[in-house]
C-alpha positions in Angstrom: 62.8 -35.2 -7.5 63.8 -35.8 -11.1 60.5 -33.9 -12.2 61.3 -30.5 -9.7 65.2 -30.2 -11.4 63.9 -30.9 -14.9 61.4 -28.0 -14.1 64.1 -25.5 -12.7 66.2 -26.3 -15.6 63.2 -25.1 -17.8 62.6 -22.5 -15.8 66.1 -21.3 -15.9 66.4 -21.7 -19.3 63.1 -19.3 -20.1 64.5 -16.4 -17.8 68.2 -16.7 -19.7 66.3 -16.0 -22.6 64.1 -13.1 -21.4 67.2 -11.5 -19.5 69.3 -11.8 -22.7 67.0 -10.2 -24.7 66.4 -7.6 -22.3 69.7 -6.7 -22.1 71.2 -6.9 -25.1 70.7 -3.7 -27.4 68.3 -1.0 -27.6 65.5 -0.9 -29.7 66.5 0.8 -32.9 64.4 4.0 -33.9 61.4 4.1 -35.8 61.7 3.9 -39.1 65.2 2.4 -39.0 65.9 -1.1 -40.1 67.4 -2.8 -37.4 68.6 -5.5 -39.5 69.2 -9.2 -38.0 68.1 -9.9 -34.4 70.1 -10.4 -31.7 71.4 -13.9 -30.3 70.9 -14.1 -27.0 73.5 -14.6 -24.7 74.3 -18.0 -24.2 71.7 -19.6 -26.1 74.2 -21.5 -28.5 75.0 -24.8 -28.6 76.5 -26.4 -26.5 75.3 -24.5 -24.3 77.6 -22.6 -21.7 78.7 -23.0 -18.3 77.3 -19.5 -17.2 76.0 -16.8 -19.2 75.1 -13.3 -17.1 73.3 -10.7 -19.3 74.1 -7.3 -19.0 74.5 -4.4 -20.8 74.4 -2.8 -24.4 76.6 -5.4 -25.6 79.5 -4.9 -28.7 79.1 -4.8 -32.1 81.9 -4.9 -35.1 82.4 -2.3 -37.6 84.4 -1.1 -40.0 86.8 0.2 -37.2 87.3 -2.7 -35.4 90.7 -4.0 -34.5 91.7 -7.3 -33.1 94.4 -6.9 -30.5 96.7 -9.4 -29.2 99.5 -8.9 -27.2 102.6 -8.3 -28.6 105.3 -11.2 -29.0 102.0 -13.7 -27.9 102.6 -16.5 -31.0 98.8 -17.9 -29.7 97.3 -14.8 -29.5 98.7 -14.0 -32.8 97.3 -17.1 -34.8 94.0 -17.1 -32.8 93.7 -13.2 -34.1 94.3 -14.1 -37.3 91.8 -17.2 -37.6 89.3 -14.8 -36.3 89.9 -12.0 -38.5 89.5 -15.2 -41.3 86.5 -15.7 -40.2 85.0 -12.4 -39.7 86.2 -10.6 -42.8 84.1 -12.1 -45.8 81.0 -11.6 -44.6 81.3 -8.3 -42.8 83.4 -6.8 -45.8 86.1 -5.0 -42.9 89.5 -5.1 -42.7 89.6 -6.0 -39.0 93.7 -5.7 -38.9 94.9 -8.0 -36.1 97.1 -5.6 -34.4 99.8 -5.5 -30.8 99.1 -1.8 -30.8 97.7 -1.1 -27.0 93.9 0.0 -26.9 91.1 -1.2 -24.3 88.6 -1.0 -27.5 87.5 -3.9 -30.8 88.4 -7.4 -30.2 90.7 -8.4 -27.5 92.6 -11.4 -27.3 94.7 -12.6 -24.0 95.8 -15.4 -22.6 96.7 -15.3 -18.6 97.3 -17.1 -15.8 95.7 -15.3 -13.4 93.9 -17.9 -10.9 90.5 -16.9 -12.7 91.6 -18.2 -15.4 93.5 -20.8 -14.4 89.7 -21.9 -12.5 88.7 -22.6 -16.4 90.8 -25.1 -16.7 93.1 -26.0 -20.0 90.5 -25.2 -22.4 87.9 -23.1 -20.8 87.2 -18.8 -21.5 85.5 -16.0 -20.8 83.8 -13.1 -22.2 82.9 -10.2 -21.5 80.8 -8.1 -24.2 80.1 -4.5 -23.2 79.7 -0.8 -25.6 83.6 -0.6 -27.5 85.1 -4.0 -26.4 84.6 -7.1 -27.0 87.5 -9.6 -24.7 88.3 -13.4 -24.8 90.1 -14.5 -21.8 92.0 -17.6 -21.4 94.4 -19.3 -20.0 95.5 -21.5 -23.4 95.1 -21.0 -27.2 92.7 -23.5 -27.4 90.6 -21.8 -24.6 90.7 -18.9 -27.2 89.4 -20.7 -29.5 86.8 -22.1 -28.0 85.8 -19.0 -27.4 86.0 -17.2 -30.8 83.4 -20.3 -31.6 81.1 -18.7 -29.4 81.6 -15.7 -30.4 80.6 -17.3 -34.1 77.5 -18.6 -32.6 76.3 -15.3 -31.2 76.8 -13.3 -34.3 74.1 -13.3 -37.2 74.2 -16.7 -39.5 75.1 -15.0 -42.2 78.4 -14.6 -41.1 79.3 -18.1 -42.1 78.9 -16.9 -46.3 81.7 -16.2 -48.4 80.9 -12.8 -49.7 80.2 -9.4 -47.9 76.5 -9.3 -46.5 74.3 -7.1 -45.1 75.1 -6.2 -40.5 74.9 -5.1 -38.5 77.1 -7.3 -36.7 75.9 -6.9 -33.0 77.1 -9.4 -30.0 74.6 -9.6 -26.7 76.1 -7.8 -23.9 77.1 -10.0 -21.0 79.5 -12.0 -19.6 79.9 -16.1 -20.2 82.6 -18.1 -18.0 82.6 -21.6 -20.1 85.0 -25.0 -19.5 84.2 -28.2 -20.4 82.4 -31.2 -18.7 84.5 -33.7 -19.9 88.1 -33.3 -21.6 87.7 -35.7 -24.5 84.7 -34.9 -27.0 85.2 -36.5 -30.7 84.0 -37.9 -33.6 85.4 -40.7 -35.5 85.5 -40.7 -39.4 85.7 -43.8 -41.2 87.9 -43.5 -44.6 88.2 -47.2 -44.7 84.8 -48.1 -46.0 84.8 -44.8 -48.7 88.0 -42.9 -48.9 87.6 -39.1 -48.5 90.6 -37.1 -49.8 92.4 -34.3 -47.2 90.5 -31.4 -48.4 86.6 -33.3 -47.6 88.3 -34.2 -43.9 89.4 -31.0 -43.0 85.8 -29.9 -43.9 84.7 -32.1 -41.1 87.2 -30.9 -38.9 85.8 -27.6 -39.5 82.3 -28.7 -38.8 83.5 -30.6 -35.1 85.6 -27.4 -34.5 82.0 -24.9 -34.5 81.1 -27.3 -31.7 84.3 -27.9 -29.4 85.3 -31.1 -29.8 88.7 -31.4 -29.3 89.5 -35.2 -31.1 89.1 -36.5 -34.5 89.2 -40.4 -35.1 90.5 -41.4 -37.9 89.7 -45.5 -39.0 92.9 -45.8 -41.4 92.1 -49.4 -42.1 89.4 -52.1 -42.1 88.8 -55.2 -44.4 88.1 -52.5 -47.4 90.5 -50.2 -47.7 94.3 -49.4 -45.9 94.1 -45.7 -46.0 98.3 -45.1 -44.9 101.6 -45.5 -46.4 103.5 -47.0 -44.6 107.0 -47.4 -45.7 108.2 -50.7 -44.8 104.9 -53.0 -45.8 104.1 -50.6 -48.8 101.5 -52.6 -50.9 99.4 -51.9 -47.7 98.7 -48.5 -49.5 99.1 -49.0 -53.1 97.3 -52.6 -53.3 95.6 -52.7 -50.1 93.9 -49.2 -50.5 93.0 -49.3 -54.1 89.4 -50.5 -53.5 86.9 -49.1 -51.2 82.8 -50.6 -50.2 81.1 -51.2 -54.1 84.1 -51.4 -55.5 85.3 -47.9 -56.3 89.0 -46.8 -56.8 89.9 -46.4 -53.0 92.7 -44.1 -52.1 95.0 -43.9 -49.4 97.1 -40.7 -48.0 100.4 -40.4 -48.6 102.1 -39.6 -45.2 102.8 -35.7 -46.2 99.0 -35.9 -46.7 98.3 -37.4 -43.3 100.8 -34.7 -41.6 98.8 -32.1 -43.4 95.5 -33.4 -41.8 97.3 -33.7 -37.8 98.5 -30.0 -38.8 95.2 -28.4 -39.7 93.2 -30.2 -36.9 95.7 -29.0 -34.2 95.5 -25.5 -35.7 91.7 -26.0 -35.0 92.5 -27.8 -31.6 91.5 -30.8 -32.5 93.9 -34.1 -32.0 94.1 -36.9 -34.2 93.6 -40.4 -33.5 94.8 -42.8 -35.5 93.2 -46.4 -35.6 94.4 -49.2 -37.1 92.3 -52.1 -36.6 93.0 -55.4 -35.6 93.2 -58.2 -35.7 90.4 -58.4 -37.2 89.0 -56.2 -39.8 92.1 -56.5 -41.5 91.4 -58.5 -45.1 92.9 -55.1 -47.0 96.1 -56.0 -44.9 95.6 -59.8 -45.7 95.2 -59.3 -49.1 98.4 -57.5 -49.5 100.8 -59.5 -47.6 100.2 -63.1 -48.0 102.7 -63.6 -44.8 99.9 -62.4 -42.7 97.9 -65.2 -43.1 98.2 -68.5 -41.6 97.8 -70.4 -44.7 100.2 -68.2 -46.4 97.4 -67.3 -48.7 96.5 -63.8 -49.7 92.9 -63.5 -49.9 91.0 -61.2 -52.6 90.5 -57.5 -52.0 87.1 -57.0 -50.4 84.3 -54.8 -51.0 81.5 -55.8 -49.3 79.9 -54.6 -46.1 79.8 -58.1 -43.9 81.8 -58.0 -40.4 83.9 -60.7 -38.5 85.4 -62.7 -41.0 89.2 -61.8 -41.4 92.0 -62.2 -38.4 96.0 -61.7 -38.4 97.1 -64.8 -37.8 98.1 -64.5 -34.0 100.8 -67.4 -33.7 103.0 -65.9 -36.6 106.4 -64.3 -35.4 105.6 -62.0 -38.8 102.2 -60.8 -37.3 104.0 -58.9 -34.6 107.4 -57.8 -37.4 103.9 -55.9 -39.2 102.4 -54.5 -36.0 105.9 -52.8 -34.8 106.3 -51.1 -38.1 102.7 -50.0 -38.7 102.6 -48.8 -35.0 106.4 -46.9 -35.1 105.7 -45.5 -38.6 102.0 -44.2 -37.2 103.1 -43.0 -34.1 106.3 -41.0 -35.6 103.5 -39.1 -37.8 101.0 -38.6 -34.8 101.9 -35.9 -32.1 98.7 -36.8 -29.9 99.2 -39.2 -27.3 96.7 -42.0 -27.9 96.6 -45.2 -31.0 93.4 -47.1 -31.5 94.0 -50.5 -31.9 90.8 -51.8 -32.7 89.8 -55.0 -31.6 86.1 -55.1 -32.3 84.4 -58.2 -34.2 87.2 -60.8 -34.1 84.6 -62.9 -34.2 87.2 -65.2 -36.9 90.0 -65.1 -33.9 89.4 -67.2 -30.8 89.4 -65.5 -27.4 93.2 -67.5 -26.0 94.5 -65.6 -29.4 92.7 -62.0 -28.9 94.2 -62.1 -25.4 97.5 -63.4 -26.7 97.1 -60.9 -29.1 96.7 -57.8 -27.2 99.2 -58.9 -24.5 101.9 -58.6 -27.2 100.4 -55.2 -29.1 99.6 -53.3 -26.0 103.5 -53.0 -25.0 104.3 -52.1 -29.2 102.2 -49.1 -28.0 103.8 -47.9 -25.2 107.2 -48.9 -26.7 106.7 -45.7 -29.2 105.5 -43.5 -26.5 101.8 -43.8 -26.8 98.5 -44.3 -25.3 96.6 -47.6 -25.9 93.2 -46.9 -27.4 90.5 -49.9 -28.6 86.8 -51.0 -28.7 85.4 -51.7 -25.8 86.3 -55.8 -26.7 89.7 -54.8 -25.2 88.1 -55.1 -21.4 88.1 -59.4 -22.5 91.9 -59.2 -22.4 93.9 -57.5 -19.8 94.0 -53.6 -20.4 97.2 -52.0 -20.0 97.8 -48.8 -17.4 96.4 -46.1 -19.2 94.4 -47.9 -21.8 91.0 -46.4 -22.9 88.2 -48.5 -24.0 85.6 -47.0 -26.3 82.1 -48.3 -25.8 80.3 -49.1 -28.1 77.7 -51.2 -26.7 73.5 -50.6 -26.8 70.5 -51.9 -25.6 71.0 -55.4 -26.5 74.5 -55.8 -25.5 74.8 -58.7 -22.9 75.4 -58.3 -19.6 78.6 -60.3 -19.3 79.9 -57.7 -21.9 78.8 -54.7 -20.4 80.3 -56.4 -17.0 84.2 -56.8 -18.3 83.9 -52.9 -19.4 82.1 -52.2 -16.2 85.1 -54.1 -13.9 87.7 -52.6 -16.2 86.1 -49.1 -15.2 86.5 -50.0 -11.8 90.4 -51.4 -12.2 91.3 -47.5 -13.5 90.7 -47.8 -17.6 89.4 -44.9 -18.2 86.3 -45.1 -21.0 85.0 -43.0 -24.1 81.3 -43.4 -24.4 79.9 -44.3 -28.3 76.8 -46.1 -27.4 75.6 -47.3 -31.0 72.3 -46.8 -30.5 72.8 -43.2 -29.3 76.0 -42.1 -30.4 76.6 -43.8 -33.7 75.8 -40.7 -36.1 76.1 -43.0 -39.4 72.7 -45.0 -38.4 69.4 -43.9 -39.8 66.6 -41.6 -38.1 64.1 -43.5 -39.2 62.7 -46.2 -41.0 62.9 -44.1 -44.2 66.1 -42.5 -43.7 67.6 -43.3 -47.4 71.4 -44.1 -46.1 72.9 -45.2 -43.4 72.3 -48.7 -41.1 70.2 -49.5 -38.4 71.4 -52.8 -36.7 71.3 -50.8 -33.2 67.9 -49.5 -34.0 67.1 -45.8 -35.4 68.7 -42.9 -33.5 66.3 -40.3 -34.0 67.8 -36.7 -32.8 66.1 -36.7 -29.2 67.1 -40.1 -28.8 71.0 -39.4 -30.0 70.8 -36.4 -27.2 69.0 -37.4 -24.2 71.5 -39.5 -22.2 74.3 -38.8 -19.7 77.6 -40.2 -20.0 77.5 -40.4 -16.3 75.6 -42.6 -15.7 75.2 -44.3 -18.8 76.8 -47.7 -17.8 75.2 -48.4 -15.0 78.0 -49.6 -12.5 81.1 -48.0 -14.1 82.6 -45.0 -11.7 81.7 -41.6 -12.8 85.1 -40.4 -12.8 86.1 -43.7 -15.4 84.1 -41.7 -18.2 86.8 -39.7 -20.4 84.4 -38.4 -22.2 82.1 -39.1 -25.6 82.7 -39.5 -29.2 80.1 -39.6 -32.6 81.5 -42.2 -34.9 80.2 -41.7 -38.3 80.9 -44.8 -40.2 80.5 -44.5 -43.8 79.5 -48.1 -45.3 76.6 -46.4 -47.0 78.4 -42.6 -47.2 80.5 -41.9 -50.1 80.3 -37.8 -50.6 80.4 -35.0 -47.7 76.9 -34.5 -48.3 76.2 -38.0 -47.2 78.1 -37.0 -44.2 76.4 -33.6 -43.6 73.3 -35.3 -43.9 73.9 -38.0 -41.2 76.4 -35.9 -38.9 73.4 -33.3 -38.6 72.2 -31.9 -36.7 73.5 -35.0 -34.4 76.5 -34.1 -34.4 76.3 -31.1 -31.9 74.1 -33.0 -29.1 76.6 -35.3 -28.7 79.0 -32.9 -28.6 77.3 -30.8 -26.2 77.0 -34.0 -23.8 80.9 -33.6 -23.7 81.0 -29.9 -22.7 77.9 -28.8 -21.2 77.0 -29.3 -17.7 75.2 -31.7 -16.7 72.3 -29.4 -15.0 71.7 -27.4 -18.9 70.9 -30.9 -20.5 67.2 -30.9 -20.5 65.7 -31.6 -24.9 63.1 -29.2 -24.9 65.3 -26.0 -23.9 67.9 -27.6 -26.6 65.7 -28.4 -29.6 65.1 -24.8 -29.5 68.6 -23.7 -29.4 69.4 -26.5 -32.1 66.8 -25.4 -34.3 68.2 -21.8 -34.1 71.7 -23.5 -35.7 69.4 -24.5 -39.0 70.3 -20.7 -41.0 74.2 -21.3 -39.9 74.3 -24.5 -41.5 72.4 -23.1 -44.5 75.1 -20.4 -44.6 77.8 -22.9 -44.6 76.4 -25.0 -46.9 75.5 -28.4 -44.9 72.7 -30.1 -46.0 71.1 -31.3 -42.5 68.1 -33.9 -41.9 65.1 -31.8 -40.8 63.6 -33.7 -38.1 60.2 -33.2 -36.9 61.2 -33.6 -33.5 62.8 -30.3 -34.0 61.1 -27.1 -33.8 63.3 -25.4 -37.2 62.4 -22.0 -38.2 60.3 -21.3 -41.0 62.2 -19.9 -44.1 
């Protein structure tokens, strides 16, 4: 049975290409340069809900306008993030305009029931001769869509200066939602600090793909990475050192706002972790009161795990907690806080669950979400906690049984598997950075799984959704991360919106291969796996 649907997905996968090609534009006149080929329709990553070719399809010129409707603030900004996107390249003035007209770009969000059928972030659109038109029933729906619209357009698009069009769309119509409503990737700026302008780079580069949440690992035994007003030597002391032994950094809470600002205006949330209780020598080594001996331990810069634990008995401990958390959650509009809890390997399991029965209700108390590692199923999970897995082949059973029973109690789970989903671990045996404790995630192997059914035993409807944590123990530059969060990256976060009948690798190696001259454009040095099938240059 699994071989006839894998063979219809092929199948189905060939004719959407032949129909798109079919349909897109005519063939341009002998003699005349036609210029770069068409995209066809759908065949982007992730890959669509539907895509129906049809048509001669829309292509942008120097009279283009983008219309929104008038007095629509999200129409408006989505408009204008397009227009920021298509104007260097294409060299037009594209003015985003309320003016009437049922020709260029058109933006509208509705709630008609057919759009409402999308769902909170889900589109549509329709390219046809004179009119291009996103349909939504949300701004971020819109932007989804004006990513797809990216994808569908030449590569070139993605440079800084004016290059050479035509700048021709398929003709067709796609009707797109996503599988699952949380799709993220974590950053670790614990290990090696990145400064605001390298994160919203990322951000950028989970934005082209959908994901809708960005992770942020504010501390760990290396480096705190937030002021936080009440325990400040957390920041200035705490985050002054970073893995080797470099200078560290930490951002000033301004700084963080301006990151939660610029990933909502890419629709992405943030979510903040702080780590404990262990993982937490940077803390440690700030506050002496932390500690049960009273003793501030050195800064730390190695790359060990496990050894480091708030001292759980200590009326202090939970003082700390309250202000970190109320600070952090005054500075977060997003609805969930990580809390850690992985490798308290140096806190014994009555403590951990003492532990977490006393920080769980410091969450809620400022109006947020619990969030941890999966190690939070060994305590007793809050309502509305979500445990992030983390787990992998060699995980024991017992483990993957208190996540499993959680799942079945109603915590809801966020699927990292390490040896799948953990984008900071090499390819190979040769790859020159990144770890391999969970084995080496080669790009088939970081795609081909389903979150569905993934942990065998948990409900279906448990699974949240997926996340790519790029840890950065080894990474210290953004081409470090470029070169370990692709082209990963967007198979993981096409396992959290695509449906589960596209996923089949060899129709997707083609369309990820076909993402190779984007990336070029935008400057991200990717790992060119053989298992991929990249065009020649």
């Amino acid at each position: 049975m699994r071989s006839h649907s894998r063979t219809t997905r092929i199948l189905g996968s060939l004719l959407l290409v032949a129909a798109a090609g079919i349909s897109s534009f005519a063939a341009a006149p002998a003699g005349k340069a036609q210029g770069p080929a068409v995209t066809p329709l759908g065949q982007i990553v992730p890959a669509p809900m539907k895509a129906e070719p049809g048509g001669p399809g829309f292509e942008i010129t120097a009279k283009t306008r983008i219309r929104v409707g008038s007095g629509n603030a999200e129409e408006r900004r989505a408009g204008e993030y397009l227009a920021g996107v298509l104007r260097p390249a294409t060299g037009y003035k594209l003015p985003v305009t309320a003016d009437g007209g049922s020709d260029g770009i058109r933006l509208r969000i509705s709630a008609e029931p057919a759009n409402k059928a999308l769902g909170a972030e889900g589109y549509r659109i329709i390219s046809a001769r004179g009119s291009l038109t996103i349909t939504s029933g949300s701004g971020a729906g819109l932007f989804h869509g004006i990513q797809t619209v990216r994808q569908q357009l030449p590569a070139a698009l993605e440079k800084k200066t004016k290059q050479r069009g035509p700048w021709r769309i398929a003709g067709g119509t796609i009707e797109d939602t996503p599988r699952y409503a949380y799709r993220g990737t974590m950053l670790d700026v614990s290990r090696h600090f990145f400064t605001v302008d390298q994160v919203k780079r990322y951000i950028d580069q989970a934005a082209l793909y959908k994901m809708n949440k960005l992770h942020l690992h504010l501390s760990d035994d290396q480096g705190w990475r937030i002021a936080i007003d009440s325990w400040p030597r957390l920041a200035t002391y705490g985050g002054s050192t970073q893995v080797g032994g470099g200078n560290g950094g930490y951002y000033t809470k301004d700084q963080y706002k301006e990151i939660v600002a610029y990933a909502a205006s890419r629709h992405l949330e943030v979510i903040p972790e702080i780590d404990m209780p262990g993982h937490t020598n940077a803390a440690l080594a700030s506050y002496a009161d932390l500690n049960c001996n009273g003793v501030a331990p050195p800064l730390y810069t190695g790359t060990e795990v496990g050894f480091s634990s708030l001292c759980v008995k200590k009326d202090v401990t939970y003082d700390f907690v309250d202000d970190v958390i109320r600070e952090l959650a005054a500075l977060t509009p997003g609805e969930y806080l990580h809390i850690g809890g992985d490798e308290a390997h140096s806190t014994s399991h009555e403590d951990f669950v003492a532990f977490m029965e006393k920080v769980q209700p410091i969450v809620a108390k400022y109006g947020k979400k619990v969030m941890g590692w999966h190690q939070l199923a060994a305590a007793e999970p809050v309502k509305g906690a979500v445990a992030q897995y983390w787990g992998y082949d060699k995980t024991g059973a017992d483990e993957r049984a208190e996540v499993v029973n959680a799942a079945k109690n109603g915590t809801k789970l966020v699927l990292s598997p390490a040896d799948r989903a953990y984008i900071d671990h090499k390819y190979t045996k040769d790859t020159p950075l990144g770890l391999s404790w969970a084995g080496y995630v080669e790009v088939q192997r970081s795609y081909d799984w389903d979150p569905a059914t993934y942990l065998q035993g948990a409900p279906a409807d448990s699974v949240l959704g997926v996340e790519a944590p790029l840890w950065t123990e080894t990474l210290s530059t953004p081409a470090h991360l470029d070169y370990m969060a692709f082209p990963r990256l967007p198979g993981i976060a096409e396992l959290g919106w695509s449906p589960a009948a596209t996923h089949d690798w060899n129709a997707y190696k083609v369309r990820l291969a076909a993402q190779a001259p984007r990336w070029d454009a935008l400057g991200i040095g990717y790992y060119k796996s053989p298992q991929v099938p990249w065009p020649s240059r």
